[in-house]
C-alpha positions in Angstrom: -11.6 18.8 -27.0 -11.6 15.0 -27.1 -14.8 14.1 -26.4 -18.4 13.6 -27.8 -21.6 14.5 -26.6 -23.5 10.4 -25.7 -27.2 10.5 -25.7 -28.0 7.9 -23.9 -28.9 9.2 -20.3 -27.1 7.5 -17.7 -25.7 8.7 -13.8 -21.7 9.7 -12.7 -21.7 8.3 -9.5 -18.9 10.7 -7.5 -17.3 9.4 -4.9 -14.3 10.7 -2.9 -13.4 13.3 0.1 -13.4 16.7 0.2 -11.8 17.2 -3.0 -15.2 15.5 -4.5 -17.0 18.6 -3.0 -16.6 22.8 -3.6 -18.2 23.3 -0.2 -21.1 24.3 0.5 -21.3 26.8 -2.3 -23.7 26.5 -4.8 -21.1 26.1 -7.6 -20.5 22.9 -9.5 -17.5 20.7 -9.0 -15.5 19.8 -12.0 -17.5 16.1 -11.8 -20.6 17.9 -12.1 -19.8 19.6 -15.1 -18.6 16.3 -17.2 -22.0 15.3 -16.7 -23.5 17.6 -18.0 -21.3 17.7 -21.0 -22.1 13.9 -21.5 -26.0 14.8 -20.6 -25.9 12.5 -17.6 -27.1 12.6 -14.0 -25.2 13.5 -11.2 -24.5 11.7 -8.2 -22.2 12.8 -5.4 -24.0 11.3 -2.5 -20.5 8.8 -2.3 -18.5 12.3 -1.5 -17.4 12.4 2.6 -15.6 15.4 3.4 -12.7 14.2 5.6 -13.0 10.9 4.3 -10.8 8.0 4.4 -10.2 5.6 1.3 -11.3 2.8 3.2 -15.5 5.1 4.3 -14.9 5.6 0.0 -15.4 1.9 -0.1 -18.3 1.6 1.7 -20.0 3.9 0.0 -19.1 2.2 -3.0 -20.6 -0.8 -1.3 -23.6 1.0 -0.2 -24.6 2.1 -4.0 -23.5 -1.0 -6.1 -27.2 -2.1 -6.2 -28.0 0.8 -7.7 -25.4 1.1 -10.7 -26.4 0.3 -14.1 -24.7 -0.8 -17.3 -24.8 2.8 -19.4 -23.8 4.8 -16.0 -20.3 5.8 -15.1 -18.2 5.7 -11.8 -15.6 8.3 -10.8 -13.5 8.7 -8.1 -11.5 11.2 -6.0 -9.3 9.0 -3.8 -8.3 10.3 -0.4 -4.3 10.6 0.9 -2.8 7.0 1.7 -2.1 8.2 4.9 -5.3 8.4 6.0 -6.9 5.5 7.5 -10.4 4.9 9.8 -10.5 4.2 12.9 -13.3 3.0 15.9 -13.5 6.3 18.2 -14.5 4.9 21.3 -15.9 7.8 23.1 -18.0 8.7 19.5 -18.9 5.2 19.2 -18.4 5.4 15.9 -16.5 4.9 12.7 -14.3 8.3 11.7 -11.4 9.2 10.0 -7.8 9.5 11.0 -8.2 12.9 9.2 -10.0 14.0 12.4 -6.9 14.2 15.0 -3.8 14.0 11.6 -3.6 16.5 8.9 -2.5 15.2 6.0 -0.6 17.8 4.5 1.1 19.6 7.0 1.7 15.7 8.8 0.8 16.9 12.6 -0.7 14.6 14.9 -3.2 16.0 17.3 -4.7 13.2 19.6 -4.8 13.1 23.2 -5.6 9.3 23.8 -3.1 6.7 23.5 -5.2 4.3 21.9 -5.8 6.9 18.7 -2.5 7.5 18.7 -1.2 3.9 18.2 -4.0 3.4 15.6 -2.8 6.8 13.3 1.2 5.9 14.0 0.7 2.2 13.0 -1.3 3.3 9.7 1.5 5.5 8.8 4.8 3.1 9.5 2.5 0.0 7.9 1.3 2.6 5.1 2.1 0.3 2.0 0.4 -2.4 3.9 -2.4 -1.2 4.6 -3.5 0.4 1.0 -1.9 -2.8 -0.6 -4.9 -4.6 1.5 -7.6 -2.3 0.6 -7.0 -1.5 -3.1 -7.5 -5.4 -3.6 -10.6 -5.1 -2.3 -11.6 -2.0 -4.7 -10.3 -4.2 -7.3 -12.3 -6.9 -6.7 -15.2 -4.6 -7.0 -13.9 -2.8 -10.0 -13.3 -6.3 -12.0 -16.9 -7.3 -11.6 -18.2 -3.5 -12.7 -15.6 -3.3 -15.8 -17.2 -6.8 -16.7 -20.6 -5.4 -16.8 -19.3 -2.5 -18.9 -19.4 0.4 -16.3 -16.6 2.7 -16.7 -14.7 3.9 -13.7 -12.2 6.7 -13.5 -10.1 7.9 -10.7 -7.7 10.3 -9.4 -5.2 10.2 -7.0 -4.5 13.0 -4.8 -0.8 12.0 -4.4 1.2 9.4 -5.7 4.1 7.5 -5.0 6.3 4.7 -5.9 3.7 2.0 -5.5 0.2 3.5 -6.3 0.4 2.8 -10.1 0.3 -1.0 -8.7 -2.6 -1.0 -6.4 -5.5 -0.8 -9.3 -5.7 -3.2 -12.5 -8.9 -2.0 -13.5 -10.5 1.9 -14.3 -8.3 4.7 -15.9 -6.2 7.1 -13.8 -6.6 10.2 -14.5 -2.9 11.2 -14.7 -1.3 14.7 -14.6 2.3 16.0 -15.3 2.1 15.7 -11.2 0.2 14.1 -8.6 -3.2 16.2 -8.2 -2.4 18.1 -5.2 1.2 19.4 -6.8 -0.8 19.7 -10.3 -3.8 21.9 -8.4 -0.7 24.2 -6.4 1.4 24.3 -9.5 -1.7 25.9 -11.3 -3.1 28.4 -8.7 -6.4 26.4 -8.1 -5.7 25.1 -4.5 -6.4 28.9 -2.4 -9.1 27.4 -0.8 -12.2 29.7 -1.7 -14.3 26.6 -2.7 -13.5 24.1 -0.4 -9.8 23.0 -1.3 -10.2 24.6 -4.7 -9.7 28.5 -6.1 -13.2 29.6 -7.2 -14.2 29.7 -11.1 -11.8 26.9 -12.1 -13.5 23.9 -12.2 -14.6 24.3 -15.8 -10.5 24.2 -16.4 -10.4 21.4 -14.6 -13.4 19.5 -16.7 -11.5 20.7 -19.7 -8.6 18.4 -18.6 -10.3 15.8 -17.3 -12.4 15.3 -20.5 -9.6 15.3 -22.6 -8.4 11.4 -21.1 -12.1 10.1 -20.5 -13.1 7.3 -23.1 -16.6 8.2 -24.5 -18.3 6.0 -26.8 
């Protein structure tokens, strides 16, 4: 299968949206099952359902005390079209996810000002992931220094995502992630995004690109 078991204990951080979680069902997302293949912990507190690239950060940010040399970082990155945004009437930070679907690209906001915010991150979309991958490649340069793998997948693609990390392995697919996941019946939904029982499938091809030493 292309991997071997490591027996030195260590944690997969998981971090991503809602395709880093199976719900709230008690089954195990494809993550969770590489670890225990590898006979590490499991970490998914870095998930956010509805997340935005840019709240994956700062997760990222929040945890990078904690990560050791022996442990392992993976990530689910959200769509490039979706961006964060100060909601003035939550008075908080949220995602863009929360008024624009992604997928079926509708726009649901009755205030102006959210609006602007979700129609400039789309027209300035390059821009604005250009901007925040560096960032996440600053971060992954000093982590791949101190000998803490990181892998990632992205849920789409397009012509200039292969640019925006120098640093980690992409998971790649014969698709993008999201056409991959339709292509193969796993995206009906029954856990969380996902068809329920095939996450093990998924770990299967996962495993077969991680680098184990």
């Amino acid at each position: 299968m292309g991997y071997k078991y490591l027996y030195t204990m260590g944690t997969i951080y998981h971090f991503g949206d809602s395709y880093g979680t199976v719900g709230k069902l008690q089954n195990k997302h494809f993550v969770e099952y590489i670890s225990e293949r590898i006979n590490y912990d499991y970490n998914m507190s870095g998930t956010i359902p509805g997340g935005s690239n840019e709240m994956i950060l700062n997760k990222l940010l929040s945890y990078l005390m904690d990560i050791q040399k022996g442990d392992m970082l993976f990530f689910n990155f959200s769509f490039f079209v979706r961006g964060s945004y100060y909601d003035r009437d939550m008075g908080e930070v949220v995602s863009t996810n929360f008024y624009y679907n992604e997928t079926s690209y509708t726009l649901d906001a009755k205030k102006d000002y959210v609006i602007d915010i979700i129609t400039h991150q789309i027209d300035y979309n390059e821009d604005y992931n250009r901007r925040l991958f560096h960032q996440f490649n600053i971060i992954f340069k000093q982590l791949h220094l101190r000998d803490i793998p990181i892998y990632y997948i992205f849920i789409v693609e397009n012509e200039w995502s292969d640019t925006l990390l120098n640093y980690g392995t992409k998971i790649t697919f014969p698709t993008d992630f999201l056409t991959w996941l339709n292509h193969n019946d796993y995206h009906k939904g029954e856990e969380c995004h996902y068809t329920r029982g095939i996450q093990e499938n998924i770990c299967d091809y996962v495993m077969e690109q991680l680098i184990l030493k």
